[in-house]
Backbone as JSON, one array per atom type, in Angstrom:
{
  "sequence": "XXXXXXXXXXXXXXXXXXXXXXXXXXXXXXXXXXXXXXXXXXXXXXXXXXXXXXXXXXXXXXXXXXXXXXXXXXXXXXXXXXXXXXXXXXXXXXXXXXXXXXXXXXXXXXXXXXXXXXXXXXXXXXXXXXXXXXXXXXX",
  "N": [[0.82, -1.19, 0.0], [2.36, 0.73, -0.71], [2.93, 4.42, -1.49], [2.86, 6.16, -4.46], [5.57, 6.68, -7.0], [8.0, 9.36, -5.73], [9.84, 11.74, -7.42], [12.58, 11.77, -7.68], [12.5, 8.89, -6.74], [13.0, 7.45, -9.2], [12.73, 4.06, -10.09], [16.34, 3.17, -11.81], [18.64, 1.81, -13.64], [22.02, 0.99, -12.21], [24.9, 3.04, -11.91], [27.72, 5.07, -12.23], [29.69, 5.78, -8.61], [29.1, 9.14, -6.95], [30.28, 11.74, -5.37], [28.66, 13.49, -4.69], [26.22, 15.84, -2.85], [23.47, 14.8, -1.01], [20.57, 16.24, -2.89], [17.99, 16.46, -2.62], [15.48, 16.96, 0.13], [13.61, 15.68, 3.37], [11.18, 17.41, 3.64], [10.73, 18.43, 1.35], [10.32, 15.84, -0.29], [8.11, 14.71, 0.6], [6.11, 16.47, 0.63], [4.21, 19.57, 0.99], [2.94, 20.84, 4.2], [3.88, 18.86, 5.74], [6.32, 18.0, 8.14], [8.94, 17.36, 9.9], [9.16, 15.08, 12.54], [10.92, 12.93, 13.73], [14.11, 11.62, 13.43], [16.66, 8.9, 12.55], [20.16, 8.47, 12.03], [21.75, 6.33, 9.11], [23.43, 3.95, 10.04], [26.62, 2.74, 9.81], [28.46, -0.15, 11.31], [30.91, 0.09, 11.07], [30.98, 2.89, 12.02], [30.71, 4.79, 9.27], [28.37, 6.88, 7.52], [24.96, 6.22, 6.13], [22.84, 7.48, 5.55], [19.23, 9.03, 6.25], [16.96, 8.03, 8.2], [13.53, 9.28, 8.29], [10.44, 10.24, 10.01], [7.46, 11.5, 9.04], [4.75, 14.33, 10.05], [1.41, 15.44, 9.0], [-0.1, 17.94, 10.23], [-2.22, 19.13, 9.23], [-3.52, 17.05, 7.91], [-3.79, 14.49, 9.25], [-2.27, 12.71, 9.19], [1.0, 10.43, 8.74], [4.25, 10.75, 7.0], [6.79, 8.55, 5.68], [9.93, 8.71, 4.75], [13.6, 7.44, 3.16], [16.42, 8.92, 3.18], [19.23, 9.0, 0.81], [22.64, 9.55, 1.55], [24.95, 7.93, 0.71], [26.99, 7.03, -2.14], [25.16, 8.76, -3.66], [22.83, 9.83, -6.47], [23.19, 6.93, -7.88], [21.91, 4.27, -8.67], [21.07, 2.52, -6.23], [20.06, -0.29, -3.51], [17.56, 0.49, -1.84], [15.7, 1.4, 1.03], [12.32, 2.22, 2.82], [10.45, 1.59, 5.53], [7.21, 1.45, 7.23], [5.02, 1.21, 10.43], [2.0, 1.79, 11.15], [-0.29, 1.55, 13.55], [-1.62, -1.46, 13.15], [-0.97, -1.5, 10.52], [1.03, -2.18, 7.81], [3.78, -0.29, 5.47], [5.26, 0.07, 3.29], [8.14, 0.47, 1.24], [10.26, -0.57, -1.08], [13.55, -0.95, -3.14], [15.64, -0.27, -5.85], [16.77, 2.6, -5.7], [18.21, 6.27, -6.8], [18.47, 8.44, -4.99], [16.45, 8.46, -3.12], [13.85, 6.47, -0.65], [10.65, 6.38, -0.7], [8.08, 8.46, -1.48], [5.91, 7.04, 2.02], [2.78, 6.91, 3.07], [0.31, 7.23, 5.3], [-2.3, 7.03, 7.41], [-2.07, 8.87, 10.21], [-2.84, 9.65, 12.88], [-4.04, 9.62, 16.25], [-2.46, 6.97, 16.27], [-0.37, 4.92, 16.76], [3.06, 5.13, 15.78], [5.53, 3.26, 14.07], [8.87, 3.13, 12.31], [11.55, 2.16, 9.56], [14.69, 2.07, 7.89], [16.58, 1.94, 5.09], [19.89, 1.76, 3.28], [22.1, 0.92, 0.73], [25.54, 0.62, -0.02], [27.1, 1.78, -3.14], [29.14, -1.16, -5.3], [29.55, -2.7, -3.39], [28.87, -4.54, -0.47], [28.03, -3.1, 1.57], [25.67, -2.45, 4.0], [23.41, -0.22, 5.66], [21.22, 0.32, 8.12], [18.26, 1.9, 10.48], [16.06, 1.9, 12.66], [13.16, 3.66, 13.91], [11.78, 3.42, 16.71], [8.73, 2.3, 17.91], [6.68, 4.75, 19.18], [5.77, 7.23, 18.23], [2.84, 8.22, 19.48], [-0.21, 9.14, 18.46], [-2.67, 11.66, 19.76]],
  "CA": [[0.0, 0.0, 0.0], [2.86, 2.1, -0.15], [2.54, 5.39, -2.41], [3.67, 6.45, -5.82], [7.05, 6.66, -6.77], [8.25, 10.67, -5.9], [10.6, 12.2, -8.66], [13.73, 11.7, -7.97], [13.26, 7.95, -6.43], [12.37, 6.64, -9.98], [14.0, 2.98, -10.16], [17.31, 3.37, -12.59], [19.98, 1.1, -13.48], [23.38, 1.41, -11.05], [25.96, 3.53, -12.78], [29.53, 5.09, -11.36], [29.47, 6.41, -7.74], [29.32, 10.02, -7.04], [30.42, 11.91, -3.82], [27.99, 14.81, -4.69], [24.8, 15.71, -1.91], [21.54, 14.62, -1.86], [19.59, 17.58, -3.52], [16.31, 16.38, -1.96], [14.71, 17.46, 1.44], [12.4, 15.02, 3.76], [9.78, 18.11, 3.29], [10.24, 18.15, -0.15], [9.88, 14.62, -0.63], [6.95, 14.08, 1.17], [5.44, 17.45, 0.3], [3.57, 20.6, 1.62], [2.11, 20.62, 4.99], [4.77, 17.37, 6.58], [7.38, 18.48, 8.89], [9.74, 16.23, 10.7], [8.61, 14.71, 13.88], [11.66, 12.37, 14.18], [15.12, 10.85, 12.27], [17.93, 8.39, 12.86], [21.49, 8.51, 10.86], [21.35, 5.11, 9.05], [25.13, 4.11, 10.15], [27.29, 1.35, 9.77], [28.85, -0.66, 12.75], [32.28, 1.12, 10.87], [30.75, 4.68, 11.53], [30.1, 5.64, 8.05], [26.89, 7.23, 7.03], [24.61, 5.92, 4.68], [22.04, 8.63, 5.19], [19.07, 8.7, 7.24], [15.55, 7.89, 7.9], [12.56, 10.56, 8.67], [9.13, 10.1, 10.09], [6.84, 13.46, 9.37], [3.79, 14.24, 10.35], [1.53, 16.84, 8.3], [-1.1, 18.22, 11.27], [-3.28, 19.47, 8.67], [-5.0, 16.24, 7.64], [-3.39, 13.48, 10.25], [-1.41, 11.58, 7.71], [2.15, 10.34, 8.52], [5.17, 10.3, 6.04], [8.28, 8.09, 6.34], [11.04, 8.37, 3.54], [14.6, 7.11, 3.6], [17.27, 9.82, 2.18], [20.68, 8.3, 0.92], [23.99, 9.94, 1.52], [25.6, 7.33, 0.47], [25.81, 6.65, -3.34], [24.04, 9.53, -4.15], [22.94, 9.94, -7.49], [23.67, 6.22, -8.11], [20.92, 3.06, -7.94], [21.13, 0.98, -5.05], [18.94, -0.81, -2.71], [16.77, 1.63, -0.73], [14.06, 1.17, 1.31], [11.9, 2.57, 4.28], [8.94, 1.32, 6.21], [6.45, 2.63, 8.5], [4.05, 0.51, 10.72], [1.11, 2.59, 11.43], [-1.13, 0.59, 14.51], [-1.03, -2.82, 12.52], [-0.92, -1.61, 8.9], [2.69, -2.09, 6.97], [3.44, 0.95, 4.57], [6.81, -0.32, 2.55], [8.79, 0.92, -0.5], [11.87, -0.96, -1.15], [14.02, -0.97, -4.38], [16.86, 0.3, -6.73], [16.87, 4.32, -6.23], [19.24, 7.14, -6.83], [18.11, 9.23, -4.07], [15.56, 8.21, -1.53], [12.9, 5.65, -1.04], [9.41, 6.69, -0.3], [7.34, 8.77, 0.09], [5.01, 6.44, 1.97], [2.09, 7.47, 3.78], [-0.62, 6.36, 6.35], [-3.39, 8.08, 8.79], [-1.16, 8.24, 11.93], [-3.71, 10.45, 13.7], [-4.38, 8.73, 17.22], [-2.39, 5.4, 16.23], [1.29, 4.53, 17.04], [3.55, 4.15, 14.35], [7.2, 3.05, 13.72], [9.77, 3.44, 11.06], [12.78, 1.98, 9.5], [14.93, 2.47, 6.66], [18.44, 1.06, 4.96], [20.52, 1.82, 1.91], [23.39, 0.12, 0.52], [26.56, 1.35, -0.74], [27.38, 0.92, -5.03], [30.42, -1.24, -5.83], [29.96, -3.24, -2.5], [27.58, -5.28, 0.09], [28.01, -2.98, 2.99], [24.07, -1.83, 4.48], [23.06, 0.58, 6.93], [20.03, 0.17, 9.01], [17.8, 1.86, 11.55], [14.92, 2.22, 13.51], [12.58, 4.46, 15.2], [10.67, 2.77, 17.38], [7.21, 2.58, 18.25], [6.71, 5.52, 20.4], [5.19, 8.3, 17.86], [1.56, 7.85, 19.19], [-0.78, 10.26, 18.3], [-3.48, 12.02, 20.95]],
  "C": [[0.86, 1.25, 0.0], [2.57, 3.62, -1.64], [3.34, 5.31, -3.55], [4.64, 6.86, -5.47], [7.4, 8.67, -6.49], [9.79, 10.38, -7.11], [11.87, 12.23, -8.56], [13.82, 10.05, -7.6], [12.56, 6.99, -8.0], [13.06, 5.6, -10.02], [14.72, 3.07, -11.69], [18.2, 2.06, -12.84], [21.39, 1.16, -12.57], [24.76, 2.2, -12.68], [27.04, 3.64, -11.67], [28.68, 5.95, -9.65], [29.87, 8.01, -7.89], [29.25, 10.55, -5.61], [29.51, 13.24, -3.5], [26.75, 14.28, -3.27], [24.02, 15.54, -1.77], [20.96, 15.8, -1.97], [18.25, 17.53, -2.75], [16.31, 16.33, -0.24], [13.54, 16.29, 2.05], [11.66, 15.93, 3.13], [9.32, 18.17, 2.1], [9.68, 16.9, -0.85], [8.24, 14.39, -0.37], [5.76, 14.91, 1.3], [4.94, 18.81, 1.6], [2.89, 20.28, 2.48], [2.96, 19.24, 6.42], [6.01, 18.91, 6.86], [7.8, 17.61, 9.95], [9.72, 16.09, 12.33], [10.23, 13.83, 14.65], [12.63, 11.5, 13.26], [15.97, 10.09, 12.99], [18.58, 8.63, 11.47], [20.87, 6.55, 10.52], [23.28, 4.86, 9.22], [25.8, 2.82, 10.3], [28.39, 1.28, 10.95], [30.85, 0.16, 12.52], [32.23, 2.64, 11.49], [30.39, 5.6, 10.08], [28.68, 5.61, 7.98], [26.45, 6.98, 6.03], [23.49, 6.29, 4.25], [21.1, 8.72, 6.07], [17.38, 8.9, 6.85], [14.56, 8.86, 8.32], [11.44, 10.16, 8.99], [8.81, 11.49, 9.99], [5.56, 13.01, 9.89], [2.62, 15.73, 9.38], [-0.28, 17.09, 9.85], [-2.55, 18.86, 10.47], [-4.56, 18.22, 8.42], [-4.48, 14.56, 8.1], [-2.61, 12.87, 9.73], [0.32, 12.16, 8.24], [3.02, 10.15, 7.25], [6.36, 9.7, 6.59], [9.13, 8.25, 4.48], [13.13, 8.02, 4.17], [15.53, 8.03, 2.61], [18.63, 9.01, 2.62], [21.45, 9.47, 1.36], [25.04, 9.43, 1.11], [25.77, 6.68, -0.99], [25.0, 7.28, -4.09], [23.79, 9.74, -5.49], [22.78, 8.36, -8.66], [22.51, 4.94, -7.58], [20.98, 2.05, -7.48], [20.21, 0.87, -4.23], [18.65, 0.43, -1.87], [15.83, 0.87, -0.12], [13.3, 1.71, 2.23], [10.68, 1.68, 4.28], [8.17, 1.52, 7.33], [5.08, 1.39, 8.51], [3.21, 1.67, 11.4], [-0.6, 1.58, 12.3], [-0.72, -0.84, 13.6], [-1.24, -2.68, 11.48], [0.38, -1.49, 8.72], [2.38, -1.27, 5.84], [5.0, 0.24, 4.0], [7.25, 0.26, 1.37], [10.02, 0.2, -0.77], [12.34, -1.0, -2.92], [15.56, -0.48, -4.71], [16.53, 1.65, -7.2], [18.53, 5.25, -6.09], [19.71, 7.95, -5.39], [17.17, 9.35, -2.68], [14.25, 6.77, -1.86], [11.61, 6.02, -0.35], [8.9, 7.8, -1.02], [6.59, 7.64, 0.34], [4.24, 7.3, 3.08], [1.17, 7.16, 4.45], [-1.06, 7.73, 6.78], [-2.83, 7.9, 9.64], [-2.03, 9.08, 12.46], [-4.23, 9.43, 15.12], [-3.9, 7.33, 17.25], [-0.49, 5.69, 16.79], [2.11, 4.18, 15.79], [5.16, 3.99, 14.57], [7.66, 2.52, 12.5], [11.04, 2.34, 10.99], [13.34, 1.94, 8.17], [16.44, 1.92, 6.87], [18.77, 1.53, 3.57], [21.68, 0.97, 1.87], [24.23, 0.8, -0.46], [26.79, 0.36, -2.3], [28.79, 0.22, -4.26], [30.65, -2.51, -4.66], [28.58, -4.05, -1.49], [26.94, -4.59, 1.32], [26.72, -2.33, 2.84], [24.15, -0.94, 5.89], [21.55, 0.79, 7.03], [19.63, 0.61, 9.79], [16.73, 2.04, 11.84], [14.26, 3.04, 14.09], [11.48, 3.84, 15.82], [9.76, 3.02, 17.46], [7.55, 3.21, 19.02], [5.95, 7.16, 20.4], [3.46, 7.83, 18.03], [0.78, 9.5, 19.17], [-1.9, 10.47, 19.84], [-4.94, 11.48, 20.83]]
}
């Protein structure tokens, strides 16, 4: 159930790595009205960053967003993915993007939800993974 693809995570082929920045914004991703409730780094047991995950929230019409922004890789299509449990519905996106994976979106209004998100570096196997726990409940 997760949402349409946003515009920069269209799935691509893998080309060369590039050390450039991610251009894209949680807010932008996930649009007008979302603003970030809560993120982890996604980080490997080395310390490197491989970007990081976002829950929003938009207060206008109850609806959570989760997306996963690379840092790692940027530009370049490798495994992405986020997911967001919203009371007991699964919201998922996973794939081969340049730049982020999601948006996805749910009614979090009065429910509990939790996140998690991972990318993987080109050229290699290493993943970075994390979590935000259940703990965003609504009122």
């Amino acid at each position: 159930m997760a949402a349409a693809l946003g515009a920069g995570a269209l799935p691509t082929s893998a080309g060369t790595a590039h050390a450039a920045a991610n251009p894209y914004t949680p807010e932008e991703v996930c649009g007008p009205g979302c603003h970030v409730i809560d993120s982890r780094n996604l980080t490997h047991l080395n310390g490197d960053s491989g970007g990081k995950v976002y829950l929003l929230y938009n207060n206008s019409n109850g609806y959570n967003c989760a997306v996963t922004i690379k840092s790692v890789s940027v530009g370049v299509a490798t495994k992405t993915g986020v997911k967001m449990i919203i009371g007991n519905t699964p919201y998922e996106q996973n794939g081969t993007f340049k730049y982020y994976a999601g948006p996805i979106r749910g009614a979090g209004a009065g429910k509990c939800v939790w996140t998690n998100g991972y990318t993987f570096k080109s050229g290699g196997y290493t993943s970075y993974a994390v979590s935000i726990p259940e703990g965003h409940c609504g009122g």
